[in-house]
Backbone as XML, in Angstrom:
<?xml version="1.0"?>
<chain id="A" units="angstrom">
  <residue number="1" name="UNK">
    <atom name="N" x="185.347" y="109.760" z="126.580"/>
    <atom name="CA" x="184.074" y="109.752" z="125.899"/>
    <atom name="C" x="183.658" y="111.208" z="125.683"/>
  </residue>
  <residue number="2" name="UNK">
    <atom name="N" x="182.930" y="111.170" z="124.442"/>
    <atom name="CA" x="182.859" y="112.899" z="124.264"/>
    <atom name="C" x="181.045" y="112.869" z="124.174"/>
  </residue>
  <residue number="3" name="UNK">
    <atom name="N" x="180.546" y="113.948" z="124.759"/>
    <atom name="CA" x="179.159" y="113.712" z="125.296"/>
    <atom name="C" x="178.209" y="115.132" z="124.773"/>
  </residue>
  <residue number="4" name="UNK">
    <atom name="N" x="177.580" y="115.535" z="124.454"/>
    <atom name="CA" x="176.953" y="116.881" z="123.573"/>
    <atom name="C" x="176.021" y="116.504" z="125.134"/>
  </residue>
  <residue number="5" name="UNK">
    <atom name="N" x="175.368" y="117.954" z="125.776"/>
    <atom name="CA" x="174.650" y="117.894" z="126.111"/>
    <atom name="C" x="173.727" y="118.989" z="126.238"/>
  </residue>
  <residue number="6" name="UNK">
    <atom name="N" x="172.611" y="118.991" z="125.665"/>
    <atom name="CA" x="171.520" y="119.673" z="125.429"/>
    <atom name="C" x="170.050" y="120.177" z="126.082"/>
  </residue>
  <residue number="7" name="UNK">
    <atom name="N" x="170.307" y="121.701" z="126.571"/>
    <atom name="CA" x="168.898" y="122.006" z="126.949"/>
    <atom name="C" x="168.653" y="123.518" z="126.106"/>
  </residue>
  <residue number="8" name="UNK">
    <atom name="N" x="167.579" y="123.600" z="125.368"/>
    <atom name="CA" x="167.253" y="124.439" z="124.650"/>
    <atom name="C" x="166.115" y="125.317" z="125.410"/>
  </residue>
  <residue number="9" name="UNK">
    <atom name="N" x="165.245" y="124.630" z="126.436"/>
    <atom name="CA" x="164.420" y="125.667" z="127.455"/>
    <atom name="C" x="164.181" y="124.989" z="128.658"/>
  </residue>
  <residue number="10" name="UNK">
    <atom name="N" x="163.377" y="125.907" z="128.964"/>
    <atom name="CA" x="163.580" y="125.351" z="130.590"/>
    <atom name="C" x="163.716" y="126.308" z="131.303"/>
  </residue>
  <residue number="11" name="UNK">
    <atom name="N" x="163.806" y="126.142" z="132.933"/>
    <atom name="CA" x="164.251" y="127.115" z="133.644"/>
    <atom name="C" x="164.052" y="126.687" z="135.476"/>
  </residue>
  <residue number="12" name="UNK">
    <atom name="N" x="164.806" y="126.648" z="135.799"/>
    <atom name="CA" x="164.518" y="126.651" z="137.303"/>
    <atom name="C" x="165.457" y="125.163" z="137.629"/>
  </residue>
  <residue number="13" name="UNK">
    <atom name="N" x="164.796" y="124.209" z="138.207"/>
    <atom name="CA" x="165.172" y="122.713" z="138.545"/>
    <atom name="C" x="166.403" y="122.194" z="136.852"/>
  </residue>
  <residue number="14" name="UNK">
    <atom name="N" x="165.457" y="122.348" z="136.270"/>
    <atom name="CA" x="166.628" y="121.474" z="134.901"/>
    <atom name="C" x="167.721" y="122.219" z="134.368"/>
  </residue>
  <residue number="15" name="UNK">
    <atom name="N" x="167.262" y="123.271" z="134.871"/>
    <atom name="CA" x="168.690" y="124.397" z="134.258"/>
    <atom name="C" x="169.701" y="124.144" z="135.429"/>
  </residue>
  <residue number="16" name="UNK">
    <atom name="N" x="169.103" y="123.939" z="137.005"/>
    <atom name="CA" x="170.168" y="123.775" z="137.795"/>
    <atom name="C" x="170.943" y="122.323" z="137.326"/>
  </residue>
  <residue number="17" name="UNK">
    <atom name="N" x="169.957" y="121.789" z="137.335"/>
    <atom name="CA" x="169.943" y="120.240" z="136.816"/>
    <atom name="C" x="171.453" y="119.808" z="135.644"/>
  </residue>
  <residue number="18" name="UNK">
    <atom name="N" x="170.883" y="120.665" z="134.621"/>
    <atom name="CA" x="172.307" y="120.808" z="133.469"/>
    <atom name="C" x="173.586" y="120.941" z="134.059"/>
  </residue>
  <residue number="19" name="UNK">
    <atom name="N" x="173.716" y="122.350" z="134.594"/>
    <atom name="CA" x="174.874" y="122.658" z="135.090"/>
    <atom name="C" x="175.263" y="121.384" z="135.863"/>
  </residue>
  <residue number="20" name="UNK">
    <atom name="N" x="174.693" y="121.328" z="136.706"/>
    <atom name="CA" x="175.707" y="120.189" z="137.646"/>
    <atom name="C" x="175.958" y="118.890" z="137.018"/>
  </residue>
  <residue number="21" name="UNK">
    <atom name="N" x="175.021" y="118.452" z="136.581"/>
    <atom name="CA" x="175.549" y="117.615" z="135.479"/>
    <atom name="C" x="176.508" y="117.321" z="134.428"/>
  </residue>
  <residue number="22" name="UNK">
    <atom name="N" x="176.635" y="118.693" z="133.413"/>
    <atom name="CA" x="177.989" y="119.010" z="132.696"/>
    <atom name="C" x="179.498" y="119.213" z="133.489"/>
  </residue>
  <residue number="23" name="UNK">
    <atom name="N" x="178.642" y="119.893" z="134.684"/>
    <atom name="CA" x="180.447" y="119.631" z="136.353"/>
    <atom name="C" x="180.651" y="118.474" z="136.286"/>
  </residue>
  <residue number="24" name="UNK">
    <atom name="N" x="180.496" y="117.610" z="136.940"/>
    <atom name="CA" x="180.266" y="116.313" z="136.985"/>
    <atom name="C" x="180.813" y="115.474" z="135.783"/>
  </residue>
  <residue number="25" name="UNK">
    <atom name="N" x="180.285" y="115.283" z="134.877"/>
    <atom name="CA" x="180.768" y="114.945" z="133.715"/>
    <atom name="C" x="182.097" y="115.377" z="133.242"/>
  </residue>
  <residue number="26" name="UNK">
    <atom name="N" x="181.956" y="116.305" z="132.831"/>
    <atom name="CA" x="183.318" y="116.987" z="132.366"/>
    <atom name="C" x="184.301" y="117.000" z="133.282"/>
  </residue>
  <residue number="27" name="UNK">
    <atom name="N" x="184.030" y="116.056" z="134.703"/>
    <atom name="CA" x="185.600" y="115.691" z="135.175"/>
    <atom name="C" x="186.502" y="114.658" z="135.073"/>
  </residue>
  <residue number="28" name="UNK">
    <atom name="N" x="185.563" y="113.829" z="133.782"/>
    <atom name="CA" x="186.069" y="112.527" z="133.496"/>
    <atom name="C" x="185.661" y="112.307" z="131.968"/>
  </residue>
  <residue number="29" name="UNK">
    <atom name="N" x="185.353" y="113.258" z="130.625"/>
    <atom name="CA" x="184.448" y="113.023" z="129.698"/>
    <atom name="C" x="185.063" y="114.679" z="129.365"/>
  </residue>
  <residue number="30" name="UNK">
    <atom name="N" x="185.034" y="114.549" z="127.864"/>
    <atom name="CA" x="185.003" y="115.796" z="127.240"/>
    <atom name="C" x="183.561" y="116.120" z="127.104"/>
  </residue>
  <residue number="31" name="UNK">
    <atom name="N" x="182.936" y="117.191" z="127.262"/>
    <atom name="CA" x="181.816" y="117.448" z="127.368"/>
    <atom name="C" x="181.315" y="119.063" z="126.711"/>
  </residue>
  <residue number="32" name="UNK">
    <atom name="N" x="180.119" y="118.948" z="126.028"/>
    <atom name="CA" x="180.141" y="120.103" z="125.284"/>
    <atom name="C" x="178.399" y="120.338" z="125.752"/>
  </residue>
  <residue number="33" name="UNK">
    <atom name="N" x="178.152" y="121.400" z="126.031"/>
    <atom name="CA" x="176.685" y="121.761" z="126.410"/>
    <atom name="C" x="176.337" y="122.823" z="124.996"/>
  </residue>
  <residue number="34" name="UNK">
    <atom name="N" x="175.398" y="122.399" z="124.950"/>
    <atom name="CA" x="174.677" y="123.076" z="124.127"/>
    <atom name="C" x="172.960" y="123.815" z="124.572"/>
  </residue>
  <residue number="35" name="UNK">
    <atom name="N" x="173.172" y="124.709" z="124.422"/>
    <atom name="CA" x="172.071" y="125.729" z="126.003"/>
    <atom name="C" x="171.240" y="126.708" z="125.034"/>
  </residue>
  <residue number="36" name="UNK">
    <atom name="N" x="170.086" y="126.956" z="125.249"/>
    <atom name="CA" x="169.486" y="128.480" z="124.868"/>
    <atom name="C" x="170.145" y="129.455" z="125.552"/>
  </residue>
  <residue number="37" name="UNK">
    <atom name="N" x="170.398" y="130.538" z="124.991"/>
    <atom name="CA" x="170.846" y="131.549" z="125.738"/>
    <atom name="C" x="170.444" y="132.254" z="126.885"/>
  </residue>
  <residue number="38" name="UNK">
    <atom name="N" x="169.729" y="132.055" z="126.885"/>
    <atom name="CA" x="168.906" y="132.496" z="128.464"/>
    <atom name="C" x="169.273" y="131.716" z="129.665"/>
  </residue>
  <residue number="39" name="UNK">
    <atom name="N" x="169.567" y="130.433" z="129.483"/>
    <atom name="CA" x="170.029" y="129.226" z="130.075"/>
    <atom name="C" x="171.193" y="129.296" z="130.945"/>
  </residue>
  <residue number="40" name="UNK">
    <atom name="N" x="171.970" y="130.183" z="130.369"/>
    <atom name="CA" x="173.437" y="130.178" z="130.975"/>
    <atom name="C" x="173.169" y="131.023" z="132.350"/>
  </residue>
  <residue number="41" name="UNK">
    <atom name="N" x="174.134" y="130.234" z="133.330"/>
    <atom name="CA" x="174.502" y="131.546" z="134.370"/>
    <atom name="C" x="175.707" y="130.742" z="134.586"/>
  </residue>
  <residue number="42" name="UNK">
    <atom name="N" x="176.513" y="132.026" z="134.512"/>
    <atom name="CA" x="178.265" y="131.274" z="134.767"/>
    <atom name="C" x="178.830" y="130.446" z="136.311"/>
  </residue>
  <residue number="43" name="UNK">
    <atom name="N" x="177.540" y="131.372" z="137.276"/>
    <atom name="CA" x="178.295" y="130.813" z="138.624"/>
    <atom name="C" x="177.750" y="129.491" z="138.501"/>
  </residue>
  <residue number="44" name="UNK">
    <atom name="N" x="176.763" y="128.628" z="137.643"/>
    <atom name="CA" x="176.370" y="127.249" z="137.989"/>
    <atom name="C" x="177.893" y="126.738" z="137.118"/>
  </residue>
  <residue number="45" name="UNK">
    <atom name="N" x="178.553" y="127.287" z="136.262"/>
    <atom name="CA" x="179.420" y="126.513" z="135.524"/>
    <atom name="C" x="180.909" y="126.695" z="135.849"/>
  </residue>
  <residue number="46" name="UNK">
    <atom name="N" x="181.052" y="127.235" z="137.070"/>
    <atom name="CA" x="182.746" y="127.831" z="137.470"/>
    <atom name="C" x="183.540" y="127.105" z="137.383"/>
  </residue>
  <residue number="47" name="UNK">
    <atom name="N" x="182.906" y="125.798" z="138.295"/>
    <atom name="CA" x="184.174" y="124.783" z="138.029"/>
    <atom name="C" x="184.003" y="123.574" z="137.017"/>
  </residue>
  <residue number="48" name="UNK">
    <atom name="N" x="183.056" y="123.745" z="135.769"/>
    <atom name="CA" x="182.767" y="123.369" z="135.023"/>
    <atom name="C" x="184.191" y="122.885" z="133.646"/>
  </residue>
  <residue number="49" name="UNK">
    <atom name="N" x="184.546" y="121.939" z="133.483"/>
    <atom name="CA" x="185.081" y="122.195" z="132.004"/>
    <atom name="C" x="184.821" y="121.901" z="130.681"/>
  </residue>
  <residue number="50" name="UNK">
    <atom name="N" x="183.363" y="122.471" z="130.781"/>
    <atom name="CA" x="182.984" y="122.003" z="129.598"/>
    <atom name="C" x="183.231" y="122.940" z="128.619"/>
  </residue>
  <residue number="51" name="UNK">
    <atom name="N" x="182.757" y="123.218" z="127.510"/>
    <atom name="CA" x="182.762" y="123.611" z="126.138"/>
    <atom name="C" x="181.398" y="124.311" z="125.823"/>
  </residue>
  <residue number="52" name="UNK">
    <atom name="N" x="180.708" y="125.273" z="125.308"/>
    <atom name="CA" x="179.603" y="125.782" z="125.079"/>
    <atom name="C" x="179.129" y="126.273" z="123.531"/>
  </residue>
  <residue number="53" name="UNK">
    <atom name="N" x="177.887" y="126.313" z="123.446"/>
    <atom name="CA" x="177.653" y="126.700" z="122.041"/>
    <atom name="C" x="176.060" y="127.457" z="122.763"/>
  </residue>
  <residue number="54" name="UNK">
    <atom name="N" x="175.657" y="128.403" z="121.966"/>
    <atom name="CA" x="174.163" y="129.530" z="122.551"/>
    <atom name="C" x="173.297" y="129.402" z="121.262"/>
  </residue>
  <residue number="55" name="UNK">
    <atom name="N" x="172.422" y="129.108" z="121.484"/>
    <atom name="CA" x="171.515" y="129.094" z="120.350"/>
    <atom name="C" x="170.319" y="130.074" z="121.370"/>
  </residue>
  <residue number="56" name="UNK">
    <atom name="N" x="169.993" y="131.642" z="119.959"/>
    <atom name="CA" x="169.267" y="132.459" z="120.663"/>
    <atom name="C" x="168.259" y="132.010" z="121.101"/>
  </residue>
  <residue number="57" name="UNK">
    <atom name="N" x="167.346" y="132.549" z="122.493"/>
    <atom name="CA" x="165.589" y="131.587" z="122.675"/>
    <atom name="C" x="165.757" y="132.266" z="123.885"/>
  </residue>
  <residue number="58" name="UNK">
    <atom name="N" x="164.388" y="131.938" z="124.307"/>
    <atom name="CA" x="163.287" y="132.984" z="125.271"/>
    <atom name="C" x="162.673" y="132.711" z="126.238"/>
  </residue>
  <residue number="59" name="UNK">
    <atom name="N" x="162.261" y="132.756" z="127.595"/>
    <atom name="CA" x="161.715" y="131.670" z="128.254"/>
    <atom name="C" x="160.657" y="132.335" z="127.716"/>
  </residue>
  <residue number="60" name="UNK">
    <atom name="N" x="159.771" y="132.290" z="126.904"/>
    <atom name="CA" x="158.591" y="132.795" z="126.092"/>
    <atom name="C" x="158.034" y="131.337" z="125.525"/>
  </residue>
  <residue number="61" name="UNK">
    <atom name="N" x="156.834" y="130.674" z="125.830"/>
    <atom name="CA" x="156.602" y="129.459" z="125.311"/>
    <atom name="C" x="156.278" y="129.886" z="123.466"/>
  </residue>
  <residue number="62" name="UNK">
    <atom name="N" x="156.253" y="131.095" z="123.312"/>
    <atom name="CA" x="155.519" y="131.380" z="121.704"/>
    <atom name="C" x="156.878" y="131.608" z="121.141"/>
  </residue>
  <residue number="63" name="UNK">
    <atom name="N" x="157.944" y="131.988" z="121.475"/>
    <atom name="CA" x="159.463" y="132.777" z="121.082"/>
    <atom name="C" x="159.635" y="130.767" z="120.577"/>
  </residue>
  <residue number="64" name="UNK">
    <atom name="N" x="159.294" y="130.107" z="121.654"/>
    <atom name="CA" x="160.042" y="128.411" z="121.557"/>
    <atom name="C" x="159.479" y="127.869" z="120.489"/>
  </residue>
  <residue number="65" name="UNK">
    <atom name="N" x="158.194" y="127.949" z="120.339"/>
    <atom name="CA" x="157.441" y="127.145" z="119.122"/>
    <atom name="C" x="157.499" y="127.662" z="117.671"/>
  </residue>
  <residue number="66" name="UNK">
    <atom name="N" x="158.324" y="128.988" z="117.757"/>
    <atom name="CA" x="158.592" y="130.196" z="116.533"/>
    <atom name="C" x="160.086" y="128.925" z="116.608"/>
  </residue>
  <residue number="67" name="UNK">
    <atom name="N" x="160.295" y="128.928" z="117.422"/>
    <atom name="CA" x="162.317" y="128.408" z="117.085"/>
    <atom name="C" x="161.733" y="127.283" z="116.407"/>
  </residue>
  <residue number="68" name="UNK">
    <atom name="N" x="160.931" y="126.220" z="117.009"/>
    <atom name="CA" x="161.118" y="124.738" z="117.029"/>
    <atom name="C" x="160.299" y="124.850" z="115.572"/>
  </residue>
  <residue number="69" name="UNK">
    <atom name="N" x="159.886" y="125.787" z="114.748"/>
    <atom name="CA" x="159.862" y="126.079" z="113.654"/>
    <atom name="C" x="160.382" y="126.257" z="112.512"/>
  </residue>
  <residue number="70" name="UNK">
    <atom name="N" x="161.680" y="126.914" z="113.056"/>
    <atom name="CA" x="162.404" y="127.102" z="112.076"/>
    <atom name="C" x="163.368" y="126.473" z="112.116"/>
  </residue>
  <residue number="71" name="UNK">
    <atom name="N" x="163.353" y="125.806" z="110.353"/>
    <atom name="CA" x="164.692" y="125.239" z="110.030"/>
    <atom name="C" x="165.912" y="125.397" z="110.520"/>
  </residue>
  <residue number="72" name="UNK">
    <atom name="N" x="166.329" y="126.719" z="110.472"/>
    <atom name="CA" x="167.688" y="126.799" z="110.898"/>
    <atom name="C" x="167.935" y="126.784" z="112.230"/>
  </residue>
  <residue number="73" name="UNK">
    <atom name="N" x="167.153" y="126.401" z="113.126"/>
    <atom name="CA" x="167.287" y="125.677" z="114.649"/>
    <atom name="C" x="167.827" y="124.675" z="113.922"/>
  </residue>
  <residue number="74" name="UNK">
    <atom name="N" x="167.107" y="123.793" z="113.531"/>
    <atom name="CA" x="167.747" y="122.005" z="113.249"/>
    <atom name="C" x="169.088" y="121.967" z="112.615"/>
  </residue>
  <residue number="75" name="UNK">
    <atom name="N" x="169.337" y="123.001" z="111.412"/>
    <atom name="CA" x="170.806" y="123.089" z="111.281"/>
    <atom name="C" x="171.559" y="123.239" z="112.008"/>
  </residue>
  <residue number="76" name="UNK">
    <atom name="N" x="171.112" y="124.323" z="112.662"/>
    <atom name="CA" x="172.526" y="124.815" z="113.780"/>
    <atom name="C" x="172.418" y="123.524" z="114.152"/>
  </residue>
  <residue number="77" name="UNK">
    <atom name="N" x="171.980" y="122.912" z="115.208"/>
    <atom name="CA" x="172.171" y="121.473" z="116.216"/>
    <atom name="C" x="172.656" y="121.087" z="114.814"/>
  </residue>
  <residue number="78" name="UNK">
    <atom name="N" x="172.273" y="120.525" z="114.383"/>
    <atom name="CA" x="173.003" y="119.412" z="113.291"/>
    <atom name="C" x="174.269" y="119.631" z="112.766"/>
  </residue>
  <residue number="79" name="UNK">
    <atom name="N" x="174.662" y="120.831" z="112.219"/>
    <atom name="CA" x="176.210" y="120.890" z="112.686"/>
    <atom name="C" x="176.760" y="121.193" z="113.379"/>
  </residue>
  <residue number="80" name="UNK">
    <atom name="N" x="176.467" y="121.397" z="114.845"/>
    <atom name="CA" x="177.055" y="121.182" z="115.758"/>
    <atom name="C" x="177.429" y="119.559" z="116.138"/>
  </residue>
  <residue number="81" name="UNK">
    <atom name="N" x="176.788" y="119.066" z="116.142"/>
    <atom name="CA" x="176.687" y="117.651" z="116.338"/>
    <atom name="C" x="177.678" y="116.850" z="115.549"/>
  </residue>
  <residue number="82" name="UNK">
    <atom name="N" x="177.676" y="117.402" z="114.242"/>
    <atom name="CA" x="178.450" y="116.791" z="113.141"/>
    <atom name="C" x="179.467" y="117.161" z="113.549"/>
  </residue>
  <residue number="83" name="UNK">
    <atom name="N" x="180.219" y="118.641" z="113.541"/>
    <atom name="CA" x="181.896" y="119.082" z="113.594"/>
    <atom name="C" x="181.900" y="118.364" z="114.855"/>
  </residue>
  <residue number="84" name="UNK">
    <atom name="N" x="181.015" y="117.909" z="116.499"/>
    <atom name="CA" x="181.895" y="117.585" z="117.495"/>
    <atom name="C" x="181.787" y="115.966" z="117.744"/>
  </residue>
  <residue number="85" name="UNK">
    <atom name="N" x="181.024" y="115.526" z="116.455"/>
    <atom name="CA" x="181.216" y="113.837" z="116.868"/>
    <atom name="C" x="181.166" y="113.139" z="118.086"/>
  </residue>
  <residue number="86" name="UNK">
    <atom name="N" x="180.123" y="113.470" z="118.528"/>
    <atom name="CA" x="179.916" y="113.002" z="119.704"/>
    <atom name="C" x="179.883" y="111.263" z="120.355"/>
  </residue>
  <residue number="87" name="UNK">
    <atom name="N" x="180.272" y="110.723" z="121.671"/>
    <atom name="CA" x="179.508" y="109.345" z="121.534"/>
    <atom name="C" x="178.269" y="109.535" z="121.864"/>
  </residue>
  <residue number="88" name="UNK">
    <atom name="N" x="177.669" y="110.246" z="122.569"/>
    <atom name="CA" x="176.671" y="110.361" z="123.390"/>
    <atom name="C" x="176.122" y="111.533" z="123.431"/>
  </residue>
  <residue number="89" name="UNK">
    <atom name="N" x="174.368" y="111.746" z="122.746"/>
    <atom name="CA" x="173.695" y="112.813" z="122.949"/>
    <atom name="C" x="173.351" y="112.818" z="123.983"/>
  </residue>
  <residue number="90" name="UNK">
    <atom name="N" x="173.255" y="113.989" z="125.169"/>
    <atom name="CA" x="172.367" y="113.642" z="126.714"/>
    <atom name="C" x="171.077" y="114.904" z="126.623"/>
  </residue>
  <residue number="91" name="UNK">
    <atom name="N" x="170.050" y="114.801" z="126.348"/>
    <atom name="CA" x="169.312" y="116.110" z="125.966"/>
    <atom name="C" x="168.644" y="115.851" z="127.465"/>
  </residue>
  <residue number="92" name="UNK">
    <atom name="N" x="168.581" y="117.335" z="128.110"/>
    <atom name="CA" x="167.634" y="117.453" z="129.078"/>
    <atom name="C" x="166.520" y="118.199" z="128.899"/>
  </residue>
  <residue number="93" name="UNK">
    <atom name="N" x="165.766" y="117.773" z="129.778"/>
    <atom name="CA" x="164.438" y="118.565" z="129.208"/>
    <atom name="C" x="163.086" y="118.682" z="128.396"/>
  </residue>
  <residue number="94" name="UNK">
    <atom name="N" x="162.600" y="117.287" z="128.058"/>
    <atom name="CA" x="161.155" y="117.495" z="126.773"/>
    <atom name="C" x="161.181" y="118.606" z="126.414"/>
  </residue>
  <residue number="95" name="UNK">
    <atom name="N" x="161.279" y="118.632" z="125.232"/>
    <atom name="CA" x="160.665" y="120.256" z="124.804"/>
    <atom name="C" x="160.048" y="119.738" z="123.176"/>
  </residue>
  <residue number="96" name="UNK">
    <atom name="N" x="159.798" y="120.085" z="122.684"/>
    <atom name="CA" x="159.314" y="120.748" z="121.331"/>
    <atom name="C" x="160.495" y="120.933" z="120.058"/>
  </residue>
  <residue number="97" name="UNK">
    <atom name="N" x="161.042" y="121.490" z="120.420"/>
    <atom name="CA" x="162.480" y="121.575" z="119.392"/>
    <atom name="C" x="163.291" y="120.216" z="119.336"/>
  </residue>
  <residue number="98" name="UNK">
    <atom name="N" x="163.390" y="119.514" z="120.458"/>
    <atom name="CA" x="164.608" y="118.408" z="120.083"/>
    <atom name="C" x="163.614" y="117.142" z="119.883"/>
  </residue>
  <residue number="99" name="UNK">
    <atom name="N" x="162.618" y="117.481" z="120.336"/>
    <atom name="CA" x="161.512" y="116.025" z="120.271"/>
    <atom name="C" x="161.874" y="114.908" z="118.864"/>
  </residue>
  <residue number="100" name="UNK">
    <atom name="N" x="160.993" y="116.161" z="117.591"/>
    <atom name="CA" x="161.725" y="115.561" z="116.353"/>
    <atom name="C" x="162.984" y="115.506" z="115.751"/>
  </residue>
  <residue number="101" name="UNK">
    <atom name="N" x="164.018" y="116.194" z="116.748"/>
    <atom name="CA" x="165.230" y="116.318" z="115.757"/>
    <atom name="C" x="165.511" y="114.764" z="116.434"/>
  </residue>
  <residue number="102" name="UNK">
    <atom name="N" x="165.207" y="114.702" z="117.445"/>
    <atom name="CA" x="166.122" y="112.852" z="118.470"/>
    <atom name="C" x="165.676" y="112.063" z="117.212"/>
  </residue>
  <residue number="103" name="UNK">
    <atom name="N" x="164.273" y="111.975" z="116.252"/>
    <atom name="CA" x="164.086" y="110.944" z="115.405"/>
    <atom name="C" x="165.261" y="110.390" z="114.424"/>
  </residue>
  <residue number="104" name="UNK">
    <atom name="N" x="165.952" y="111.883" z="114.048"/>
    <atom name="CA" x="166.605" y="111.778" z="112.988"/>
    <atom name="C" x="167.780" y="110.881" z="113.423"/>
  </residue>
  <residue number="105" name="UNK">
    <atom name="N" x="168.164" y="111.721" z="114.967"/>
    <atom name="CA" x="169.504" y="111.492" z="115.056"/>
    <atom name="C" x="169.984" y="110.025" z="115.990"/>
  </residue>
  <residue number="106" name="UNK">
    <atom name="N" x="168.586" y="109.800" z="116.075"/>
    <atom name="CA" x="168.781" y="108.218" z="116.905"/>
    <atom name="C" x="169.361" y="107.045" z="116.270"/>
  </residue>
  <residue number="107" name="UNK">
    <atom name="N" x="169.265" y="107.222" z="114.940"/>
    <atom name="CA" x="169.966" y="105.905" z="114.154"/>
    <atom name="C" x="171.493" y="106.403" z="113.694"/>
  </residue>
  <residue number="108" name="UNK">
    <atom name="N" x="172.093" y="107.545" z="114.085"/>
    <atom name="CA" x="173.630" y="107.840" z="113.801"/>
    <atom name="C" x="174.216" y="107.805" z="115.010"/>
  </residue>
  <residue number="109" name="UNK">
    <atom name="N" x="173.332" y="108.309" z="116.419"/>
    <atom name="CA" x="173.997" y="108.481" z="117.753"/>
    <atom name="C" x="173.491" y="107.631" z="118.970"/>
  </residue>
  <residue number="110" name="UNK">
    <atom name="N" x="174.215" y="107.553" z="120.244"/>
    <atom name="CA" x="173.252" y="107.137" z="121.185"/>
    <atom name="C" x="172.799" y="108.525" z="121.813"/>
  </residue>
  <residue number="111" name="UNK">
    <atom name="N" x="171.184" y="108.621" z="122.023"/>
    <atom name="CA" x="171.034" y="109.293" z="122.954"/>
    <atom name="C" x="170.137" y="108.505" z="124.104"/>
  </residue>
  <residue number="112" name="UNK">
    <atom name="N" x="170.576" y="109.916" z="125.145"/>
    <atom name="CA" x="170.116" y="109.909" z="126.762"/>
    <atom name="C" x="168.885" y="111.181" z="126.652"/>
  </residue>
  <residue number="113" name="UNK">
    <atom name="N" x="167.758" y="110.935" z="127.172"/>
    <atom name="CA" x="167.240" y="111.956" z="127.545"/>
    <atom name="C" x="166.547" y="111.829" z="129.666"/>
  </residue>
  <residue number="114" name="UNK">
    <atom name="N" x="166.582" y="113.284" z="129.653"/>
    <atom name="CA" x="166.416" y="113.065" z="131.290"/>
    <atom name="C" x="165.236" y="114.032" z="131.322"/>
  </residue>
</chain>
């Protein structure tokens, strides 16, 4: 099963949260995280095998509502999503940016949110 999984902000509990989750997963599941850049720290992902993609962002709540603004946030995710055909969106996190994109993409994919 191939699984996109998504946190665009955040920080502390759900960022640990991701990582171990994408471990976990990706020992039985092709698995692709999709993270704000700030998001990453490699030692949560060592023994990780997942796949990654960085979309720039800030733990700045005004930097987030500037992203979840602009169009070309929703592109990027959207072809990402498209080239990796996912079965399963898993977005962590409420935020602002994926809130309305889940509308679109709920009638092409299944998603999970946590």
């Amino acid at each position: 099963m191939k699984i996109v999984l998504m946190q665009l902000m955040g920080r502390g509990g759900a960022q640990l949260y991701t990582s171990q989750l994408a471990t976990q997963l990706s020992k039985t599941n092709e698995v692709v995280v999709v993270l704000g850049d700030y998001l990453y720290e490699k030692s949560h992902y060592e023994t990780s095998k997942a796949r990654f993609y960085f979309l720039k962002n800030y733990p700045s709540y005004l930097v987030m509502l500037l992203m979840g603004m602009n169009p070309l946030t929703y592109i990027t995710l959207y072809r990402i999503i498209r080239q990796e055909k996912p079965d399963i969106i898993h977005v962590v996190h409420e935020d602002l940016i994926l809130g309305m994109f889940l509308v679109v993409l709920n009638k092409r994919y299944t998603i999970v949110t946590t």
